[in-house]
C-alpha positions in Angstrom: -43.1 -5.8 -32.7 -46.7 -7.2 -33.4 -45.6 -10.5 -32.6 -44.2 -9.6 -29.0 -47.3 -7.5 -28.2 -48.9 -10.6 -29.1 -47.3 -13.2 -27.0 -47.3 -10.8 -24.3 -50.9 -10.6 -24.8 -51.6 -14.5 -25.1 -49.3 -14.7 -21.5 -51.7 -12.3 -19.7 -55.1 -14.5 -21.0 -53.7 -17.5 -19.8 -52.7 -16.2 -16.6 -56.2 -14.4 -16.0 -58.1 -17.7 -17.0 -55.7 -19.8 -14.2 -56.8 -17.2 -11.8 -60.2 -17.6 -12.3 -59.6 -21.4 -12.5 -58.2 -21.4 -9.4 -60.6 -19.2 -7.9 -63.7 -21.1 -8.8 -62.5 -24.5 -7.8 -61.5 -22.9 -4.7 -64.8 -21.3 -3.6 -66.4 -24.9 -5.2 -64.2 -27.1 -3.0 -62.2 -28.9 -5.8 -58.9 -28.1 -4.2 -56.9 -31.1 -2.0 -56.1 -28.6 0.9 -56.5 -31.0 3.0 -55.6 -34.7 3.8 -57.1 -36.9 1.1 -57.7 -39.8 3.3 -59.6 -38.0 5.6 -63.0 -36.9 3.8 -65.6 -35.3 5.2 -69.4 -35.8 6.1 -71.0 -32.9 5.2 -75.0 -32.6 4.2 -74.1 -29.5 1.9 -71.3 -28.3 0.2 -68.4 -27.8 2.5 -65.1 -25.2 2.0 -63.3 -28.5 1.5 -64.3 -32.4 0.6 -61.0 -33.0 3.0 -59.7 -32.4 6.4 -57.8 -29.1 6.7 -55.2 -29.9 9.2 -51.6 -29.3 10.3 -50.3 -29.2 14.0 -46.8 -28.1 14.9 -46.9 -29.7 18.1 -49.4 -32.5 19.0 -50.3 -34.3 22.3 -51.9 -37.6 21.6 -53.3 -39.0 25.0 -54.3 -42.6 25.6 -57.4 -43.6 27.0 -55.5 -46.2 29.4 -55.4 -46.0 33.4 -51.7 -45.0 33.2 -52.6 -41.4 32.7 -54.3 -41.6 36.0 -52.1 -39.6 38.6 -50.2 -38.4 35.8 -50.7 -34.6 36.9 -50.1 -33.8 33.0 -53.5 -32.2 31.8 -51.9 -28.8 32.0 -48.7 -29.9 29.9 -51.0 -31.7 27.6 -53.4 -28.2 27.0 -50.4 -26.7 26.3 -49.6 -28.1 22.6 -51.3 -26.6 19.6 -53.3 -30.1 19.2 -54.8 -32.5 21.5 -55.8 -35.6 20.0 -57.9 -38.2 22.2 -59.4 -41.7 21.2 -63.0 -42.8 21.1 -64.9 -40.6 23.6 -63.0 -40.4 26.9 -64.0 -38.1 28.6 -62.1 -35.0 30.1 -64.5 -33.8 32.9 -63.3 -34.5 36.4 -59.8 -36.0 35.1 -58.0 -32.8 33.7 -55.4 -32.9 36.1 -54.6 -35.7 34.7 -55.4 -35.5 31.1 -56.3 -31.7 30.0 -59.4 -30.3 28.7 -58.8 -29.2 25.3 -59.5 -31.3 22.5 -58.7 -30.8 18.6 -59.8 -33.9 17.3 -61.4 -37.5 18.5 -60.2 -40.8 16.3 -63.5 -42.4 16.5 -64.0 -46.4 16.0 -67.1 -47.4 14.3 -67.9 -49.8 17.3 -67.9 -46.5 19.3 -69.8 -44.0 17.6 -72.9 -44.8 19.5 -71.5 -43.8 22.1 -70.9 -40.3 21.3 -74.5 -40.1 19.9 -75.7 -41.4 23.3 -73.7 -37.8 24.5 -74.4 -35.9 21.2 -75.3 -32.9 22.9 -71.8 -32.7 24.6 -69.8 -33.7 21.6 -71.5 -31.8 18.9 -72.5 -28.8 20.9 -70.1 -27.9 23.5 -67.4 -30.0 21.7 -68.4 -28.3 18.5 -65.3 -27.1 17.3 -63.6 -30.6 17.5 -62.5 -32.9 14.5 -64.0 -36.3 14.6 -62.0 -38.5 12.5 -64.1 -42.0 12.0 -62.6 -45.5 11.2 -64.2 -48.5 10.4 -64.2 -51.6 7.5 -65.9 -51.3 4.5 -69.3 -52.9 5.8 -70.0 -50.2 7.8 -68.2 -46.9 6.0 -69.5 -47.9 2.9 -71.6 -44.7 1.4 -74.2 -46.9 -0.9 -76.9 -46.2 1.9 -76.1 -50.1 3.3 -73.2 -48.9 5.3 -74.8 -48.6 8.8 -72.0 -47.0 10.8 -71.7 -43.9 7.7 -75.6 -43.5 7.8 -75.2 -42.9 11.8 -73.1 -40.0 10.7 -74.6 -38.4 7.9 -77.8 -38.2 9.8 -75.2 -36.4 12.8 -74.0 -34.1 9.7 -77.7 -32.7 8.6 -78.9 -32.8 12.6 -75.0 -30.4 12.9 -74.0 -28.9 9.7 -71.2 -27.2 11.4 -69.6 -30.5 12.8 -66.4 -31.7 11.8 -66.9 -35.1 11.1 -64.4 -37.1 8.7 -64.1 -41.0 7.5 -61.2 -42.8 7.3 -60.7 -43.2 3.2 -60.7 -47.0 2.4 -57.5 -46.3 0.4 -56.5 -45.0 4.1 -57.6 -48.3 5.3 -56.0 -50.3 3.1 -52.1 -48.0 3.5 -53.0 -49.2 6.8 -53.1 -52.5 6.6 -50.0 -52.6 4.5 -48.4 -50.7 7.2 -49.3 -53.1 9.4 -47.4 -56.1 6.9 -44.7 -54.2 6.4 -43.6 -54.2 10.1 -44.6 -57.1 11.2 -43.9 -59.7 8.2 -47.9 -60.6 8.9 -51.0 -59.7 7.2 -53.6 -58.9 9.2 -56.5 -60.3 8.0 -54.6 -63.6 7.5 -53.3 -63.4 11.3 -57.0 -62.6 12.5 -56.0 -59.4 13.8 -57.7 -55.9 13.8 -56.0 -52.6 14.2 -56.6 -50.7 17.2 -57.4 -47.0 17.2 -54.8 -46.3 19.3 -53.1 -47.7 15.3 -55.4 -45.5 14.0 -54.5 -42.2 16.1 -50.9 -42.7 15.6 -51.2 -42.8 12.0 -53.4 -39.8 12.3 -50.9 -37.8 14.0 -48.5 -38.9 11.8 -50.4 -37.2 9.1 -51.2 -33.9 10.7 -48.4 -32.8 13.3 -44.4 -32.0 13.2 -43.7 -33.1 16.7 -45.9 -35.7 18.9 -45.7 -36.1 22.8 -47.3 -39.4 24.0 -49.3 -39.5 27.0 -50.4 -42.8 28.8 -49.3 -45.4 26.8 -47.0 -48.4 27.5 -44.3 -49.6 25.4 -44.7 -53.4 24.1 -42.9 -55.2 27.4 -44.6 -53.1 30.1 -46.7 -55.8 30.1 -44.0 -58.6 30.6 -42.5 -57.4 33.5 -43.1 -59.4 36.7 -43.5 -56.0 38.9 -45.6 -54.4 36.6 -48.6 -52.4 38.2 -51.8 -53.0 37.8 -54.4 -50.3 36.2 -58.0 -50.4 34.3 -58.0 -50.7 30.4 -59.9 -47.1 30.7 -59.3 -44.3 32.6 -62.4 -43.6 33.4 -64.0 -47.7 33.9 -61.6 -48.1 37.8 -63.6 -50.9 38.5 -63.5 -52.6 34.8 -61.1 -55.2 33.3 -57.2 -54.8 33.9 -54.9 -53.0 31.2 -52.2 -55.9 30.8 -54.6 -58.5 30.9 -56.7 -57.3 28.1 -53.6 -57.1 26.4 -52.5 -60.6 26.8 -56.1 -61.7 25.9 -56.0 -59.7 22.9 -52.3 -60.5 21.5 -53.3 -64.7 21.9 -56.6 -64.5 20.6 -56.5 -66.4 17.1 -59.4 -64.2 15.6 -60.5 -60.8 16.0 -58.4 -59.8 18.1 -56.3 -56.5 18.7 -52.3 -56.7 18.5 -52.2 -54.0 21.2 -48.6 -55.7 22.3 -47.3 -55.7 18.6 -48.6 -52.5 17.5 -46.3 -50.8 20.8 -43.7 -52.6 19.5 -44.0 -50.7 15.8 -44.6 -47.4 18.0 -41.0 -47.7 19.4 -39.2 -48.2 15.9 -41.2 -44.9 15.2 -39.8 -43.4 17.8 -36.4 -44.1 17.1 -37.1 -41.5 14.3 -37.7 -38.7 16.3 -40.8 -37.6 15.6 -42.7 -38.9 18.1 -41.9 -39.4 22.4 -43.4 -40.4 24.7 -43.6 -38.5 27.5 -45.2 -40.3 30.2 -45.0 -42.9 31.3 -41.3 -42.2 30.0 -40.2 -44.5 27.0 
């Protein structure tokens, strides 16, 4: 009889002592309850190191000119997450493209860009998740990484942003991504991935369902009646959306495989998870 009272006893202790593990590490941010590869910036101790995040139904929209005339911003509102690259902007297009936004994949090449708008994006944007890629030069957190200082010194001017880097284990699942459907490597084929690479992996992450806005498939581009329309939405009188394209995919260094990477889009398709809705793939 002792000896059940005891065990029963011993039980209860160790089930306390989990609780109040589990309650500590909680409050103290030690839990994953978030994406590992996304960590955040934070200048003080935050409810989690990670990015808390799970959408059941997503619109990703592309920065590119096809969106223009699209008449989908009201579609695109309607999903529980928008997710936008960089920092298009919404104002004075959101007929076309919406007005909400959940989260911004950010290249490092373009976060001066939102700081030159800071006021928007961290104030009246406030509530949106910035989600920032870049190689190790730049993200790297030893104080010589110039791209991460930008945003730590964004972090302790907004403690309440959401601002997140790209793990480098993230960077490197990537990469091998990248190899494994293509045959290529990407460094060794002078290529960098694109944050339109980036988004789609991001979304792949976070939502159940994604509807695609804006975004060609890989022989758009190919087509000898194929329209004409800006890289940007928003940049009508800058360089033409196919043309960058070819430039990019023939460039032997440093280039972006925006061709290739549409190409691995469709195969992801195929498995239902992601559509794209206009134009219509």
């Amino acid at each position: 009889m002792k000896s059940l009272k005891f065990r029963w006893l011993f039980l209860l202790l160790i089930t306390v002592s989990l609780l109040l593990w589990y309650n500590h590490i909680t409050k103290t941010g030690e839990v994953d309850l978030g994406l590992r590869s996304y960590v955040r910036i934070s200048p003080g101790k935050s409810s989690s190191r990670y990015l808390v995040l799970h959408c059941a139904r997503c619109a990703v929209v592309s920065s590119s000119g096809q969106v223009l005339g699209s008449r989908r911003g009201r579609e695109i509102d309607g999903h529980e997450c928008v997710i936008r690259m960089n920092a298009a902007p919404t104002h004075g297009f959101e007929a076309d493209v919406g007005n909400r936004t959940t989260v911004r994949v950010v290249s490092h090449s373009s976060v001066r860009r939102l700081l030159h708008l800071e006021a928007f994006f961290f104030k009246q944007e406030a509530n949106t998740h910035y989600v920032v890629w870049g190689p190790e030069r730049n993200m790297r957190h030893d104080g010589k990484g110039r791209v991460f200082n930008l945003l730590t010194k964004l972090a302790w001017k907004y403690p309440d942003a959401h601002i997140y880097a790209v793990s480098r284990e993230k960077m490197m699942q990537c990469d091998r991504i990248f190899q494994n459907e293509t045959g290529k490597n990407r460094m060794k084929s002078g290529a960098f991935l694109s944050t339109g690479f980036f988004t789609m992996i991001f979304a792949l992450d976070v939502c159940d369902s994604i509807n695609v806005y804006g975004m060609i498939d890989g022989s758009y581009c190919s087509l000898t009646n194929y329209s004409s329309v800006p890289y940007h939405y928003y940049e009508s009188n800058r360089l033409d959306e196919c043309g960058m394209y070819k430039v990019h995919e023939r460039v032997r260094r440093g280039g972006h495989r925006f061709i290739t990477e549409k190409q691995i889009y469709r195969r992801w398709a195929s498995q239902g998870k992601l559509k794209f809705q206009y134009p219509k793939w």
